[in-house]
N, C-alpha and C positions, 0 to 999 in steps of 0.2 A: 165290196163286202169285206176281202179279204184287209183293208185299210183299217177296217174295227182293230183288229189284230195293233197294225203296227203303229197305231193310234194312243192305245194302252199301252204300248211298250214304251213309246215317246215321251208321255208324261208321266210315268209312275216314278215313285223317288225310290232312286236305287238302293235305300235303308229298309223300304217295305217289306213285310216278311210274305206279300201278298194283299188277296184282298181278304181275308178267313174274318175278319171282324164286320163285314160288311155284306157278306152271303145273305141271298134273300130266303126265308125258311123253308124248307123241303114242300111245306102244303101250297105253294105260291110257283113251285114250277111247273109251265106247260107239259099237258099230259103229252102232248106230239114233241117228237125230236126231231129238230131243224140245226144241225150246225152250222157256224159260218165257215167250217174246215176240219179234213182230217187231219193230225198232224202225225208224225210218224216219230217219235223221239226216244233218245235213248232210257234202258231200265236204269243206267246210273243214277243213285238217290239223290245227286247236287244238283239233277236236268230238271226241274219243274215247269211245263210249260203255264201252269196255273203262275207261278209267279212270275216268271219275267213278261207273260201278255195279261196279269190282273184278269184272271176267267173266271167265271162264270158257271156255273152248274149247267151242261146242256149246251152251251156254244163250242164247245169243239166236243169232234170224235178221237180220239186218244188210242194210238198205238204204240205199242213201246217192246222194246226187246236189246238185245247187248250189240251197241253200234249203229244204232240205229238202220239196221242193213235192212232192203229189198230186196230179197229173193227172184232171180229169172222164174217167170210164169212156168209151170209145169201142170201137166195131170198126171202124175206117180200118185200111188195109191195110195201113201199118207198122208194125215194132214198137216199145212202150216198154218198157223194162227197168225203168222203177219198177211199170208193169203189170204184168207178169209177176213180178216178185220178188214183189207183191202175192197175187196168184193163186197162187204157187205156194207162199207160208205158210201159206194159208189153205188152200186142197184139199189140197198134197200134206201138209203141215207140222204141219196142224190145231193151229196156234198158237190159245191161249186170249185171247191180249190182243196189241192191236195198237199202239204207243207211237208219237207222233208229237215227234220232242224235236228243238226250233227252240232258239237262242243267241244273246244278245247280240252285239253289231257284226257282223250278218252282213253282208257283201259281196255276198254276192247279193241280200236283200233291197234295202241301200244301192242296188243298180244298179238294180231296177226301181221307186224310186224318182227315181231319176234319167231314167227312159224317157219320152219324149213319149207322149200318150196313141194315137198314130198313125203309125205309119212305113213304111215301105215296103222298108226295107234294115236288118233287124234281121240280128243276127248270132245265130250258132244259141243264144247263152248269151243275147240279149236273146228270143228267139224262149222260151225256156224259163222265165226269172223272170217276162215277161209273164205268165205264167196267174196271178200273182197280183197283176196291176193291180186290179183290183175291192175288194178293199182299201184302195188309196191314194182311188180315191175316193168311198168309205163314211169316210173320215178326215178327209179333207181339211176338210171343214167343220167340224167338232169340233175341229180339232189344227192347225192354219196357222199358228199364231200359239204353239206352243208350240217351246222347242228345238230342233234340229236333232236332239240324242239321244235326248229324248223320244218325237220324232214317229217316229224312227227303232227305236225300242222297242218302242211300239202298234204300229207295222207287220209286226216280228216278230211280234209274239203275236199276233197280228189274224192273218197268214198259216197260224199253227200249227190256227186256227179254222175258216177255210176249207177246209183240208188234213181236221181232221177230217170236215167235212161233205160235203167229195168222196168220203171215202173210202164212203160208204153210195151212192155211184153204181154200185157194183158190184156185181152183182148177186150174186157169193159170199160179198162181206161183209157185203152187207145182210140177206141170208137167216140167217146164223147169229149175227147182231147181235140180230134178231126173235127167233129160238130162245133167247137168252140164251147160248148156247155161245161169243160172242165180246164183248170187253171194248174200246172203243174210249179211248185216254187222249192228251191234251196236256198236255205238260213244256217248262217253257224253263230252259235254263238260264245264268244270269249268267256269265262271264267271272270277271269286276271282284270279285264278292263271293264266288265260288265256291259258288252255293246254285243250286238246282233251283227251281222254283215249276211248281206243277200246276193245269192248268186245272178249275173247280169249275164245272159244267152249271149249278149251282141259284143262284150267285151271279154267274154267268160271268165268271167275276174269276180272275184267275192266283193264288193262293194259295201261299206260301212253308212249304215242307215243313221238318221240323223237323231239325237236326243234332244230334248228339252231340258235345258241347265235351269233349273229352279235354285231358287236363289234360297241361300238357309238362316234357320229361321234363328230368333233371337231374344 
């Protein structure tokens, strides 16, 4: 199922502003919500997961917030709204795949690269890109001495990795993660070059997903 996805990403021509011209009318969509995926993406306004996979009213569940980070599972007595969008694809939604899709020049990653490793007067948005300092310094010693873009790169995709392995702190998604009933997936996708790359478990390498070159038109 989760193929629908990278199916539409394959053939869509990278000029499209989407699919908005072609949306089927609000009276025509199913009263039941069945996704084919939650996907988890960042609130940056340039991230549109409607445009780079051509969606759909109703085929995906849609979470979003600065970095697209995943929070360690907790019961502390406030709420999180990326907690609960989580819980509530998975119990009520019984989404089959849960997509974790991080992007080039993120800003929020950039900022908690920029965060001292200790403060005392964080502001609610450094308070939030913190959870993925542990990253910077799993890097730091590898990558110090590589570009600014670079390092800036590794850090996205380094955080899309974390995210997924927070996300089995849950204990509704870890449960049906075991059963095989849930698919866990990391996507980054480039800006600059307009391609997706998908994280490979067995290579743990970001892997660059294949496009349809359409030939133009005349």
């Amino acid at each position: 199922m989760i193929e629908i996805l990278l199916e539409r990403y394959r053939n869509r021509d990278s000029r499209s502003d989407g699919n908005a011209k072609n949306l089927p009318f609000l009276d025509d969509l199913e009263p039941a919500i069945s996704p084919i995926a939650a996907i988890i993406s960042c609130s940056d306004t340039r991230m549109e997961p409607s445009r780079v996979f051509e969606l759909y009213p109703g085929e995906v569940f849609s979470i979003r917030n600065i970095a697209n980070l995943v929070p360690i599972h907790s019961r502390r007595n406030y709420p999180c709204e990326t907690a609960a969008g989580l819980e509530f694809a998975v119990k009520i939604l019984r989404v089959p795949h849960i997509v974790v899709l991080g992007h080039s020049n993120c800003m929020g990653i950039h900022t908690m690269m920029e965060l001292p490793y200790f403060s005392a007067n964080d502001s609610e948005v450094d308070r939030w890109v913190r959870q993925a300092k542990p990253i910077c310094e799993y890097l730091e010693n590898i990558s110090h001495r590589l570009p600014l873009e670079t390092r800036e790169k590794n850090c996205e995709q380094a955080s899309i990795r974390l995210s997924l392995s927070r996300l089995t702190t849950y204990p509704c998604i870890r449960t049906r993660v075991e059963t095989n009933e849930l698919v866990l997936h990391g996507w980054y996708f480039d800006f600059s070059e307009d391609e997706l790359f998908r994280f490979d478990p067995d290579s743990e390498c970001f892997i660059r997903d294949a496009r349809v070159k359409k030939a133009k038109s005349t």
